[in-house]
Structures are given as C-alpha cells and as structure tokens.
C-alpha positions as CSV (number, residue, x, y, z in Angstrom):
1,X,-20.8,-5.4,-5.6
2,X,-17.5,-5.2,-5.1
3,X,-14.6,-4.2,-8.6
4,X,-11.4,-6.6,-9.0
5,X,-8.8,-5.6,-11.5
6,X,-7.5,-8.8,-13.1
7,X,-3.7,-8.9,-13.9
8,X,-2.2,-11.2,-15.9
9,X,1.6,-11.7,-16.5
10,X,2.6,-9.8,-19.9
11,X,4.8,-13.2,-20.8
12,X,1.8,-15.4,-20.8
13,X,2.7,-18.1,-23.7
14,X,-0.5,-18.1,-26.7
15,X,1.2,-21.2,-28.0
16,X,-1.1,-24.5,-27.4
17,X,-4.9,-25.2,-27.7
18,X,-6.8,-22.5,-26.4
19,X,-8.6,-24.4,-23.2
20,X,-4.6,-25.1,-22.3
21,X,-4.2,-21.5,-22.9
22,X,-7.0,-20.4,-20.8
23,X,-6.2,-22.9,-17.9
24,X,-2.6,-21.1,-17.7
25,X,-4.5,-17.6,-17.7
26,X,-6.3,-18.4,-15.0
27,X,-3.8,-20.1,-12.8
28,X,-1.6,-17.1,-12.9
29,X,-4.4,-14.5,-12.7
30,X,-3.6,-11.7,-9.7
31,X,-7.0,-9.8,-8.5
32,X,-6.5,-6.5,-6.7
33,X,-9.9,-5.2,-5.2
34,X,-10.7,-1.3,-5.7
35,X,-11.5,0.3,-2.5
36,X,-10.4,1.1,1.0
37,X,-7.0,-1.1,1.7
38,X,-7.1,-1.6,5.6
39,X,-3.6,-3.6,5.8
40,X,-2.2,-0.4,4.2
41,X,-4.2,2.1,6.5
42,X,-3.1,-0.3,9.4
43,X,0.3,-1.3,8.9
44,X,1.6,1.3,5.9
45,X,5.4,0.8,5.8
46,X,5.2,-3.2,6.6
47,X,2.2,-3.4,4.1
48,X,4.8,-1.7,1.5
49,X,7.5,-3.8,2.2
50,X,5.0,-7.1,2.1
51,X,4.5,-6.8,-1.5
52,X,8.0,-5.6,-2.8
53,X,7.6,-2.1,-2.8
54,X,10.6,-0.8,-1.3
55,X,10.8,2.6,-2.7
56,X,7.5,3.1,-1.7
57,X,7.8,1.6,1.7
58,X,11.0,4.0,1.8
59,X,8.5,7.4,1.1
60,X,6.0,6.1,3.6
61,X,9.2,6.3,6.0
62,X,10.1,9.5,4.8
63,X,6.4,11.1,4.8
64,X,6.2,9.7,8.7
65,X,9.4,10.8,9.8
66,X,8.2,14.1,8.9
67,X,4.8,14.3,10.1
68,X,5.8,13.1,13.6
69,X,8.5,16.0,12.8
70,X,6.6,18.7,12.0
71,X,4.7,19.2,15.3
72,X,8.1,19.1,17.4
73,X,9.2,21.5,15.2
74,X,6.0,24.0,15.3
75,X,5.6,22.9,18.6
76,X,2.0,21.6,17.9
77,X,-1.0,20.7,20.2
78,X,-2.1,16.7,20.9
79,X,-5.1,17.3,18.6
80,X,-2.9,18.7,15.3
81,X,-0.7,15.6,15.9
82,X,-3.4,13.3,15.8
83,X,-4.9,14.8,13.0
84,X,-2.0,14.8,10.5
85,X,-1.2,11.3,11.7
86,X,-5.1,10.0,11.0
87,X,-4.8,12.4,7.8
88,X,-1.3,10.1,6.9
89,X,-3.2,6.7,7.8
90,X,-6.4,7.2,5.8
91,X,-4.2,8.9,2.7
92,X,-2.3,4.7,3.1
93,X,-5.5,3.0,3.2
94,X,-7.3,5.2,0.4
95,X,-4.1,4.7,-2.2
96,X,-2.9,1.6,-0.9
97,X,-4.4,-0.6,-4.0
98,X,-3.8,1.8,-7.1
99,X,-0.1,1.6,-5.2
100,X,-0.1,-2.1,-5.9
101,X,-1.5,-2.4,-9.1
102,X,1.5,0.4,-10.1
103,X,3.7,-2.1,-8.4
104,X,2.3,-5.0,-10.4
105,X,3.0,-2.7,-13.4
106,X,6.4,-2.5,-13.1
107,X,6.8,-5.9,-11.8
108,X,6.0,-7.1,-15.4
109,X,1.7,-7.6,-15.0
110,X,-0.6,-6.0,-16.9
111,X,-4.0,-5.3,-16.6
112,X,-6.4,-7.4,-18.5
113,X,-10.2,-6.7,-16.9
114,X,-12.2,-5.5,-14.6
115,X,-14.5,-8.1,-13.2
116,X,-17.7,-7.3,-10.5
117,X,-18.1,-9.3,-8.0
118,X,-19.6,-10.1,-4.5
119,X,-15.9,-11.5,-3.5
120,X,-13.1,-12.7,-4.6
121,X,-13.6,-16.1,-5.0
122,X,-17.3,-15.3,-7.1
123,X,-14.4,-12.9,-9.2
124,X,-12.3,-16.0,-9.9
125,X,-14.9,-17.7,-11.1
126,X,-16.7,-15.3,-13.2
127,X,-12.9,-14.6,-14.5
128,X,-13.1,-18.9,-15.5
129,X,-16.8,-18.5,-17.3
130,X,-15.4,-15.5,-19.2
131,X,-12.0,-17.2,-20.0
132,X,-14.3,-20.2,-21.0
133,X,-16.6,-18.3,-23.4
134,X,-13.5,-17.3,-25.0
135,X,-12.3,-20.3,-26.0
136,X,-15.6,-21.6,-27.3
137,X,-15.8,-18.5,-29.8
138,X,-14.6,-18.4,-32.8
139,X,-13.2,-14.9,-34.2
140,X,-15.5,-14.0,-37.2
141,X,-13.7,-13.7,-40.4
142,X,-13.3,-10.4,-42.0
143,X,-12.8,-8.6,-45.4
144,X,-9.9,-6.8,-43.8
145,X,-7.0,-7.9,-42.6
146,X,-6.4,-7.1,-39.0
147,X,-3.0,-5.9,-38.0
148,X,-2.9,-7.3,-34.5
149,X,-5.1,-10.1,-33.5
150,X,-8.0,-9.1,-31.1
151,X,-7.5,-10.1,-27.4
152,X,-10.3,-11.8,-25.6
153,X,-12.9,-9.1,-23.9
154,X,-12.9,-9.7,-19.6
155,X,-14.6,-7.0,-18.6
156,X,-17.9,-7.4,-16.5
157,X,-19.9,-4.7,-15.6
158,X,-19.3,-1.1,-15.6
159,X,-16.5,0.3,-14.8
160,X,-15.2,1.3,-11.0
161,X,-15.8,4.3,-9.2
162,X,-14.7,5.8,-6.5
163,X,-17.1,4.3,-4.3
164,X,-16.6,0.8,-4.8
C-alpha cells in the first residue's frame, strides 16, 4: 500500500448542495505520494523549478555548487566525490515530496487527508467514495452548540511512515 496526502485548495466555495460541493472537491484535489521521489533524486534543480519552487531550486544550486566545490578545494579522491554527490542525490529524492507538499502550503493548499492506496488512480477514487459518504450523512444534532462546524473526516488507514 502506498500513502497519498490529499490537498485541497483553502478557497474551496461551501456554498451549493453538497454533491455540487463534493464534485468541486474532487476536481481540484492534488495527491502527493509519501516516499522516495525519483524525478527529484534524478533531475533535483529542474524537478524544483518544475513545480514552482524557485527558492528551493535556488538552494539545490547553491548546495551543488558547493559540493562539486568542496573536493577541489580539499583536493579530494574520485571516491569522496562520488560519495557526497550520491549522498546530495539521495538527500533530493528522500525530501523531494515533503518539499512539495511545503510548496503546496504556501501556494495556498492545504492538507485535508491521508488516503492508502495501491496507486493513484485507486487513491482518487477511494477520495470520491469518502467525499460521497460525506454527503449522504447527516451531522447528528447536538445539546451544544458547536463553535465551528465539523469538516468531513478523509482519512483512510493509518497514518504514513517512513517506509511507505
């Protein structure tokens, strides 16, 4: 099984019938897999730039430009250039999607589940049965008022690990 964080813009309109409502959440639903990002560990700086992230495409820069650096200046064997440049690879591939979901964050997307999954296209539509389950419940009336109203639960499964 594979985790898939589910963000959802944090502008998303609740006005309208709540099918219409979950139709639109599902539409503009972004899933971000947890786990190993290869296009990062591959192609870090382009990977960065791909998906907006300037200022991080900018550090990658800054973080190769010294490790290729670093061994002129110590005047380092073969071996302890590959392995800093392997260590700077894997450290991209390893961080690559928490850097994108931080990117998403700032780009005005929030969080709204974790879903697990075989892929992503399972995710999507075990995102559409919950969004659909929503919409068919109706919130239980309490004795007390509630101060904000309660947003639907997404979350399948436990949460992700590591080793996803």
């Amino acid at each position: 099984m594979r985790y898939y964080t589910v963000h959802l813009p944090r502008g998303l309109t609740q006005g309208g019938d709540k099918e219409s409502n979950a139709r639109q959440a599902l539409g503009s639903a972004l899933l971000v897999r947890e786990g190993f990002n290869w296009g990062a560990f591959f192609f870090s700086i382009l990977w960065a730039i791909g998906h907006g992230m300037w200022l991080g495409a900018l550090a990658m820069a800054a973080l190769l430009t010294l490790i290729v650096g670093l061994p002129e200046i110590f005047a380092l064997d073969w071996a302890s250039r590959a392995v800093l440049l392997i260590g700077y690879l894997f450290f991209c591939g390893f961080n690559g999607n928490d850097w994108l979901r931080a990117g998403l964050n700032e780009r005005g997307w929030e969080i709204s589940s974790v879903i697990a999954a075989r892929d992503r296209g399972h995710a999507v539509m075990r995102l559409a049965r919950l969004l659909n389950q929503s919409e068919e419940t109706e919130p239980v009336a309490t004795a007390a008022p509630q101060t904000a109203p309660a947003a639907p639960r997404l979350d399948i499964g436990p949460s992700p690990g590591f080793w996803s």
